[in-house]
Structure formats: structure tokens, C-alpha cells
C-alpha positions in Angstrom: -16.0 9.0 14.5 -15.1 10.5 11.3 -17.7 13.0 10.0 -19.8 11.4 7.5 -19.3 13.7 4.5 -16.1 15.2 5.2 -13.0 13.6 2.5 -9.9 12.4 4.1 -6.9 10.1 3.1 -6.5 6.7 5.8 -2.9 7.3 5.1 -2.6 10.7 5.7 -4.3 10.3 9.3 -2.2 7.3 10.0 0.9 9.6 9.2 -0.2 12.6 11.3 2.1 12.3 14.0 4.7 14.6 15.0 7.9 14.5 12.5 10.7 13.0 15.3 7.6 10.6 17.0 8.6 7.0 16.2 6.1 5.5 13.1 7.7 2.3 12.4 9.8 -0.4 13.8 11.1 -3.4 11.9 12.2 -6.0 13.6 13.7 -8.9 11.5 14.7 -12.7 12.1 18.4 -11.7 12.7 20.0 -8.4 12.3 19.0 -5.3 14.0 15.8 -3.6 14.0 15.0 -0.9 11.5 13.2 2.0 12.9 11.4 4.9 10.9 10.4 8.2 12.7 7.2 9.7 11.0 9.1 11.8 8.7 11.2 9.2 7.3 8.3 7.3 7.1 6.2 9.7 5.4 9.1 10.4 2.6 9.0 7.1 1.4 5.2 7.3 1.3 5.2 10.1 -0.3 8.0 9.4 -3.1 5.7 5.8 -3.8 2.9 7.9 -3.8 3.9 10.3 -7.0 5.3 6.8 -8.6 1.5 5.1 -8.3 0.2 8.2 -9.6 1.7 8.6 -12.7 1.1 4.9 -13.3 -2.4 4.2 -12.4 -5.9 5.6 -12.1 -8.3 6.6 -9.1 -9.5 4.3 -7.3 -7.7 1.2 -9.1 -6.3 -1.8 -7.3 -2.5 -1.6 -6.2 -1.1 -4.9 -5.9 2.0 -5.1 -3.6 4.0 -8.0 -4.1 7.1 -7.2 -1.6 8.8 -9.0 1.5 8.0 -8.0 5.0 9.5 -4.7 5.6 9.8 -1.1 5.4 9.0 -1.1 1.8 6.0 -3.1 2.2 4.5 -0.8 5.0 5.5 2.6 2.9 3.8 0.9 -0.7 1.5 0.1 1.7 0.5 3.8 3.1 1.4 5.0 -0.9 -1.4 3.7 -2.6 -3.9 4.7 -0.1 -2.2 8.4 0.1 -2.7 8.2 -4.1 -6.1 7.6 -3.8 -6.0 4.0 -4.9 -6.7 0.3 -3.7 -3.7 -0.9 -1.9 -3.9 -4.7 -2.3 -1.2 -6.4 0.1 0.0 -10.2 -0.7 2.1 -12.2 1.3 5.2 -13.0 -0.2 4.9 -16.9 0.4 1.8 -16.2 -2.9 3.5 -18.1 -6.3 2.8 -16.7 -9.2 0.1 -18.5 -10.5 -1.7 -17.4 -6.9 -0.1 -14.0 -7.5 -1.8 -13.8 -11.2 -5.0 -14.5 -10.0 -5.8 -12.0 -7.4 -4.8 -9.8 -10.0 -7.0 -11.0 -12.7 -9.7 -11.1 -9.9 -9.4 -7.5 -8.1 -8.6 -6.1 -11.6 -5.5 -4.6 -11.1 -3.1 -3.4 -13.6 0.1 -1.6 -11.6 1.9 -3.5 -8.8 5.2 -2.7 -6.6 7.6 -5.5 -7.0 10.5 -7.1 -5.2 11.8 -8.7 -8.7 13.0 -11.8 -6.6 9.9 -13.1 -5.8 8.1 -14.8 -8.2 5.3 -12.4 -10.7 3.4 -13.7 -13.1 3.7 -13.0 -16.5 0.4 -10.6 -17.0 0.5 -7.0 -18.9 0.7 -4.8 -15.6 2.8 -1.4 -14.7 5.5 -2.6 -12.0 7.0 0.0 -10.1 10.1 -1.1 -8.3 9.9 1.0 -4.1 14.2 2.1 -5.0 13.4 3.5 -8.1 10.8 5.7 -6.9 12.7 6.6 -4.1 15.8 7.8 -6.2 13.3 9.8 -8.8 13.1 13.3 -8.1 9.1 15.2 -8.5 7.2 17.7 -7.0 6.0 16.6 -3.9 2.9 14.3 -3.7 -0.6 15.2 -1.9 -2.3 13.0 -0.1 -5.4 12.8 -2.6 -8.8 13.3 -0.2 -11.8 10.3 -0.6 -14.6 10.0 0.6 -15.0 8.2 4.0 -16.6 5.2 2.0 -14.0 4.8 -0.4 -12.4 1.5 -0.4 -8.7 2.0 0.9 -7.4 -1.6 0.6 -8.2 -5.0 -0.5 -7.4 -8.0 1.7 -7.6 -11.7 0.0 -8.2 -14.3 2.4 -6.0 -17.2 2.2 -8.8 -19.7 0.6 -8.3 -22.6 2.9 -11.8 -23.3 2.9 -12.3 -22.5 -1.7 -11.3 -19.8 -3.7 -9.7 -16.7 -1.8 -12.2 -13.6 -1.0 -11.9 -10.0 -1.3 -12.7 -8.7 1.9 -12.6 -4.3 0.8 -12.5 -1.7 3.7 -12.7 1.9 3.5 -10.8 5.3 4.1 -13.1 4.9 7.7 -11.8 1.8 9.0 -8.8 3.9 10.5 -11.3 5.4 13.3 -12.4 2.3 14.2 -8.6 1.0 14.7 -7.7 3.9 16.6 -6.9 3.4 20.2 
């Protein structure tokens, strides 16, 4: 159990492994696999990471509106390590589903895949091969509070409107094996 007032980063626990240990495997509908090792991993993290924080504030809602992937998984990780709300959508969402979540969780900066569809709304897009190719000072992973909400899942609203269900920088020790 995490101590109750010490700050930490859910990302930067869940990228504490050693630099060669494997962090990520993709493994898509044809092709071959894509596999990350914890540095790698942690690179693109960290490059997406100084991108959100020039474009947003503390503790603001992140949408990321990518396909299945390494880039998902890294914007992902990014938000959190910047201190921010990562807020994950499936990329079967249209647009008009796409604009309400961010209306609803507030959000006003997003990573984008520009092929799938994205609403028309006034909102920072930051595109994951663009940060990647900007050079800056290295990122930190920016410490919280174990209460402070790390990401914001929507359910899918089968049943009504889609919910917000928020968890915190903690929820990584209770997913730990």
C-alpha cells in the first residue's frame, strides 16, 4: 500500500522497471508484433509528456483520441507523468460522441490520430510524431498526491448517457501483482 501522504506519479511507478526489461508488446491483427523495452517506452512517454505540458494545465483532462497501439499506451502513461487527467476513448467513438465527452470531462487539449474523426470544438491537439521529433529538456514525472485523479474512463452508455468513472494516482498498488 502506498503511503498515505507521500506524492508519487502512477506513471512513473508503472515505468520503474529496469531499462532492457520488456514494457510493451503490441500485437496487431496481421503484421508482426511491436515490442517496447522500458526505455523505449519511457522515451515516448516522456517526449508526450513535455508536449501536454506546455499545452495544458495541472490536473486538466487529456483526451486521447488514437488507435490501438504504441501511441495510445505512451499518450496514455504521458498525461499521467504531466500531472494531468488522461482520458482514453476508443477509436470506434464518432465525433459527435467524441465532442461530448469533451464537453462533459471539460477538457481542452487532446492527442490525435487526424484520421479518425474529431469534432470541431476549440481544443489544443497535439499530434504523438510531432512530439516525438521536437527536441526539449527532458520531462519530470510531476509528483501528486495519492488521491489525485490519474485518468478518466467513460463507460460506453448502453444503459443512458456515458459515466465518468475517475481513479487515482493509487489505483496502481491495487493492480499490482
Amino acid at each position: 500500500k502506498p503511503p498515505s501522504q507521500k506524492k508519487m506519479n502512477l506513471a512513473q511507478v508503472s515505468l520503474s522497471a529496469p531499462p532492457d526489461c520488456p514494457a510493451l508488446v503490441i500485437i496487431p491483427a496481421h503484421g508482426q508484433p511491436v515490442r517496447l523495452n522500458a526505455a523505449e517506452l519511457k522515451n515516448r512517454v516522456v517526449s508526450l509528456a513535455r508536449a501536454i505540458s506546455s499545452a495544458s494545465r495541472p490536473l486538466s483532462p487529456v483526451l486521447i483520441r488514437l488507435s490501438h497501439g504504441v501511441d495510445f499506451a505512451a499518450a496514455f502513461l504521458a498525461a499521467i507523468a504531466a500531472g494531468r487527467i488522461s482520458v482514453p476513448l476508443s477509436p470506434m467513438l464518432t465525433a459527435a460522441e467524441v465532442e461530448w465527452i469533451a464537453h462533459n470531462s471539460q477538457a481542452d487539449t487532446a492527442i490525435v490520430d487526424r484520421s479518425l474523426p474529431f469534432p470541431d470544438v476549440k481544443m489544443q491537439c497535439i499530434e504523438p510524431a510531432e512530439a516525438h521529433n521536437a527536441a526539449a529538456a527532458p520531462a519530470e514525472f510531476m509528483q501528486m498526491q495519492p488521491e489525485d485523479p490519474a485518468f478518466l474512463v467513460y463507460t460506453s452508455g448502453t444503459s443512458g448517457v456515458p459515466r465518468g468513472v475517475l481513479h487515482p494516482h493509487r489505483s496502481i498498488f491495487g493492480r499490482r501483482p
